[in-house]
C-alpha positions in Angstrom: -78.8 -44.4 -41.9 -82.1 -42.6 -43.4 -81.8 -43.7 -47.0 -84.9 -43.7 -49.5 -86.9 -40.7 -48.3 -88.1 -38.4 -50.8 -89.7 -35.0 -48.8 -86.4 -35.2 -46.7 -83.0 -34.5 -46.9 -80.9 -36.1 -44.3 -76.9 -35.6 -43.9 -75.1 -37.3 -40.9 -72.5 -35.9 -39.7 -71.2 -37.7 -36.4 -72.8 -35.9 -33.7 -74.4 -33.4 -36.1 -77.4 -34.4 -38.2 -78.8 -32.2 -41.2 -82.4 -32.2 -42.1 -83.9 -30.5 -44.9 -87.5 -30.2 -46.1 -87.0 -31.2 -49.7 -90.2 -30.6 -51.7 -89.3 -27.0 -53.2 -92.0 -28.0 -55.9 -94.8 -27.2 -53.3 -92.9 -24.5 -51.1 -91.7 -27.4 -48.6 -95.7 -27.8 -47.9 -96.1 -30.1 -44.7 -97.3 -33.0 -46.5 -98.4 -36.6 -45.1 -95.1 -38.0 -46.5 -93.2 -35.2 -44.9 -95.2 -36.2 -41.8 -94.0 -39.7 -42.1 -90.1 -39.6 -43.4 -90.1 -37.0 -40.2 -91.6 -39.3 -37.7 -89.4 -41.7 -38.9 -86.0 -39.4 -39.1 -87.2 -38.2 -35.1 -87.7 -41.5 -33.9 -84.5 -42.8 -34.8 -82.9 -40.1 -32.4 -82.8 -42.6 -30.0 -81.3 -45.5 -31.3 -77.8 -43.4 -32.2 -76.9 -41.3 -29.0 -73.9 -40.0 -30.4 -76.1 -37.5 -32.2 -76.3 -34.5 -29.8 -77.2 -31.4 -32.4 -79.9 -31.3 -35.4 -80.4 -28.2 -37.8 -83.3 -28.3 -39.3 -83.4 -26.2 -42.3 -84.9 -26.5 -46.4 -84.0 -26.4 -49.9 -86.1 -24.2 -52.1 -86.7 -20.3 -52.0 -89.2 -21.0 -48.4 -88.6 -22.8 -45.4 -92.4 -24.1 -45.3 -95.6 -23.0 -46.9 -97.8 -24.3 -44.6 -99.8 -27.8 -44.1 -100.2 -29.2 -47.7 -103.9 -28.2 -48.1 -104.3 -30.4 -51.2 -104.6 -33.5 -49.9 -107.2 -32.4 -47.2 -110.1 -33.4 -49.7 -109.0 -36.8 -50.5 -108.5 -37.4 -46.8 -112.5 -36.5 -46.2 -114.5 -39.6 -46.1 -118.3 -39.6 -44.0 -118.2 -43.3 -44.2 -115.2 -43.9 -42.0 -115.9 -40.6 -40.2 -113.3 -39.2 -41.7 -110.5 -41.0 -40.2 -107.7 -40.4 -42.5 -108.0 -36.6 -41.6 -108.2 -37.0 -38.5 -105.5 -39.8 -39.1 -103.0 -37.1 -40.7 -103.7 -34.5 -37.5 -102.5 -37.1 -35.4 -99.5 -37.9 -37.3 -98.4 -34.4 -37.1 -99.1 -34.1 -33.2 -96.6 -37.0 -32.9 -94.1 -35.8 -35.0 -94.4 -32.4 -33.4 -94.1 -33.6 -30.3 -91.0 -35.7 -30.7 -89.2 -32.6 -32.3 -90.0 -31.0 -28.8 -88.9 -33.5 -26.5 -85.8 -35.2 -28.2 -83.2 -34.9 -26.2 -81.0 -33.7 -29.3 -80.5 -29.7 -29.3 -82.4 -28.6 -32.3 -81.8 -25.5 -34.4 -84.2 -24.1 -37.2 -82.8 -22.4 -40.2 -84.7 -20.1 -42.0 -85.2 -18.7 -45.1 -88.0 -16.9 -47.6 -91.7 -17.7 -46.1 -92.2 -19.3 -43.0 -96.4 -19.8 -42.8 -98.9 -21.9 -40.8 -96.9 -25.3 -39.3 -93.8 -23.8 -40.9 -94.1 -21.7 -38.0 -95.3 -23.8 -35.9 -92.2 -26.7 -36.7 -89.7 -23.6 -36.8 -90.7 -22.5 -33.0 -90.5 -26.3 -31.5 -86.6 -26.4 -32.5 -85.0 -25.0 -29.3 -82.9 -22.2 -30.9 -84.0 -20.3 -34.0 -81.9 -17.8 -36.4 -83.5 -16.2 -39.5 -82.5 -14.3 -42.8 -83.3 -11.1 -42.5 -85.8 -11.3 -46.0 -88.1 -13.7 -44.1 -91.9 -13.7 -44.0 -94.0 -15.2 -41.5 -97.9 -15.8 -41.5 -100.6 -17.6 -39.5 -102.9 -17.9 -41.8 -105.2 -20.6 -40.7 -108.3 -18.1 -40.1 -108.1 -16.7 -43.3 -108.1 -20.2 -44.8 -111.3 -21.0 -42.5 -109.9 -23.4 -40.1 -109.0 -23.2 -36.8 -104.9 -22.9 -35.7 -105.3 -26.7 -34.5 -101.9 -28.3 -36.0 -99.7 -30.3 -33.8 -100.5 -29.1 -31.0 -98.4 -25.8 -31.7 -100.1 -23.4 -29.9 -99.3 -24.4 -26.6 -95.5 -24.2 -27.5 -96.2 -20.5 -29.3 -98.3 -19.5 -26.3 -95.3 -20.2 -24.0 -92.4 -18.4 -26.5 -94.3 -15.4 -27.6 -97.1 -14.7 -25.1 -100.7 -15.1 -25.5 -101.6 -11.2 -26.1 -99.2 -11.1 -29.1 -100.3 -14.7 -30.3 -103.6 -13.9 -30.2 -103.2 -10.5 -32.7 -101.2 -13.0 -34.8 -104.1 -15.5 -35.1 -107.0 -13.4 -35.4 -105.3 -11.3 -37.8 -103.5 -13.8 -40.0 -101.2 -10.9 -40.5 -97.8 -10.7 -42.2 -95.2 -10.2 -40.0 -91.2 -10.0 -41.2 -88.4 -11.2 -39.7 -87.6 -8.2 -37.0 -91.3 -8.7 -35.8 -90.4 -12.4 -35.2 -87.4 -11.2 -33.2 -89.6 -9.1 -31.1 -91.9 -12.3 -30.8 -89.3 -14.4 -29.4 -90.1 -16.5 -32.7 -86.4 -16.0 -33.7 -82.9 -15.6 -31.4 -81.4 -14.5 -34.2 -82.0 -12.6 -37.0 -78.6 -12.1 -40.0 -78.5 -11.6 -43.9 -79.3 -14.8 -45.6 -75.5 -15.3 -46.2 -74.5 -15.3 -42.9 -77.3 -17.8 -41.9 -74.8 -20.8 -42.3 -72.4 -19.2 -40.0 -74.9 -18.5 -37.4 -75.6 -22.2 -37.4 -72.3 -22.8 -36.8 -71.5 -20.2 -34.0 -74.3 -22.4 -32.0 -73.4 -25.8 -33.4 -69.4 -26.1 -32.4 -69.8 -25.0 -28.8 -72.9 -27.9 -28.5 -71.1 -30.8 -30.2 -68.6 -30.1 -27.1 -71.0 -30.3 -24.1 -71.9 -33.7 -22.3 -74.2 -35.7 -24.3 -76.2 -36.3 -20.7 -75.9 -33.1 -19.4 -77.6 -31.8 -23.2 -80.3 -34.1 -22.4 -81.1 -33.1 -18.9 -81.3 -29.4 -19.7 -83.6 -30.0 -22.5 -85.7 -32.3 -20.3 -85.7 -29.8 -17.1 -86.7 -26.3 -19.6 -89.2 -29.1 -21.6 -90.4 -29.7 -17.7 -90.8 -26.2 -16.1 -92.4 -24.8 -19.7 -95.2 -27.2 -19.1 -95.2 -27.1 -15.0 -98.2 -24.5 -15.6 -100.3 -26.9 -18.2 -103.6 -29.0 -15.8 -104.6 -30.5 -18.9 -103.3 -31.0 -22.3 -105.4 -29.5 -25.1 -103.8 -29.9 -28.3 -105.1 -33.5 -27.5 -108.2 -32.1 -29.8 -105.8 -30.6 -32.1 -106.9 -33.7 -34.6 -110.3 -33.5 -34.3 -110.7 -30.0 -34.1 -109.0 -29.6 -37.6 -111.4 -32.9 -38.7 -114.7 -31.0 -38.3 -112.9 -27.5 -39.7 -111.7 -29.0 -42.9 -115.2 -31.1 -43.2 -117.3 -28.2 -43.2 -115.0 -26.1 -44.9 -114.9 -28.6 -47.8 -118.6 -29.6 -47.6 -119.5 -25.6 -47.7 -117.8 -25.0 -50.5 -119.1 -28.1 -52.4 -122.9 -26.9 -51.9 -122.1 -23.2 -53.7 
């Protein structure tokens, strides 16, 4: 079904599909290839309906380090106005969007550090459950950028209110695993070995319910979440990150 991806692992199981980030090399770093094998696992969805429940989950010591900051240089081009940047902020919109709106149940599983669109991926997936030894960061500030990746901060907004969000931001402040609790960022918090478990409390009760029905809940909570939105912002979220990363980059070349 998914066969030759290399950021991805991808296990189907009947109704129950497995994906795992699968770069441990680089902490799971969000990468334009993860961008793409994701897109491409996500848009599938719809083409094999018997799929009701994905767990999204990594292999490695950390969920997700973050957006893969590396590549942001090569991406950086005045001729074409910097199009592949911008390019790559797009990409990740998309494929954060389409993790929102599937009509597939999705569940995060996490472990070790959960930073930047690690986060931002995690809190997308419609239930959340967490080892207890997590860390969690938005760094973005610190890094001198602005939070503008996929579009994530609408969704983070809405879970975890704006008065928390905004100490999260401005800080870029640690937080562990009981503070994401407390921030709605997890449902569940357990020791790491009981993470598999949790999954599984949630999973066999879902793989029982109505395909349709599944679908119609998701699409009515998708709906009301959004009912308060005039306008939809994280439409800059691309070229916001653009002009960050540019002057970031062409700062730090003029030292």
């Amino acid at each position: 079904m998914f066969d030759g991806l290399k950021a991805l692992q991808v296990i189907h199981e009947g109704p129950l599909l497995k994906v795992r980030f699968d770069s441990p090399e680089t902490g799971n770093a969000v990468s334009g290839l993860l961008l793409d094998e994701l897109l491409s696992v996500l848009g599938a969805l719809d083409d094999h309906p018997e799929i009701r429940v994905l767990v999204l989950s990594a292999t490695g010591d950390d969920f997700c380090l973050g957006g893969d900051r590396r590549e942001f240089p090569s991406l950086l081009s005045d001729e074409n106005g910097h199009a592949a940047m911008r390019a790559l902020g797009n990409k990740a919109r998309r494929a954060c969007d389409l993790l929102a709106n599937t009509g597939v149940v999705t569940i995060a599983r996490l472990h070790g550090a959960v930073v930047g669109a690690g986060v931002g991926l995690a809190v997308l997936c419609d239930l959340r459950a967490g080892a207890d030894n997590c860390r969690f960061r938005l760094p973005e500030l610190g890094l001198g950028v602005p939070p503008a990746w996929g579009g994530i901060m609408a969704r983070m907004f809405h879970e975890s209110g704006a008065a928390r969000l905004r100490e999260l931001v401005l800080t870029a402040d640690n937080f562990d695993a009981a503070k994401a609790a407390e921030l709605s960022i997890l449902h569940k918090v357990v020791p790491e070995d009981q993470l598999d478990a949790t999954i599984a409390r949630w999973t066999r009760p879902l793989l029982r319910r109505s395909p349709s029905a599944l679908r119609t809940a998701k699409a009515m909570m998708n709906s009301y979440a959004g009912a308060h939105r005039l306008g939809d912002a994280t439409l800059l979220d691309a070229e916001l990150l653009t002009y960050a990363v540019a002057s970031t980059e062409a700062a730090r070349a003029a030292r």
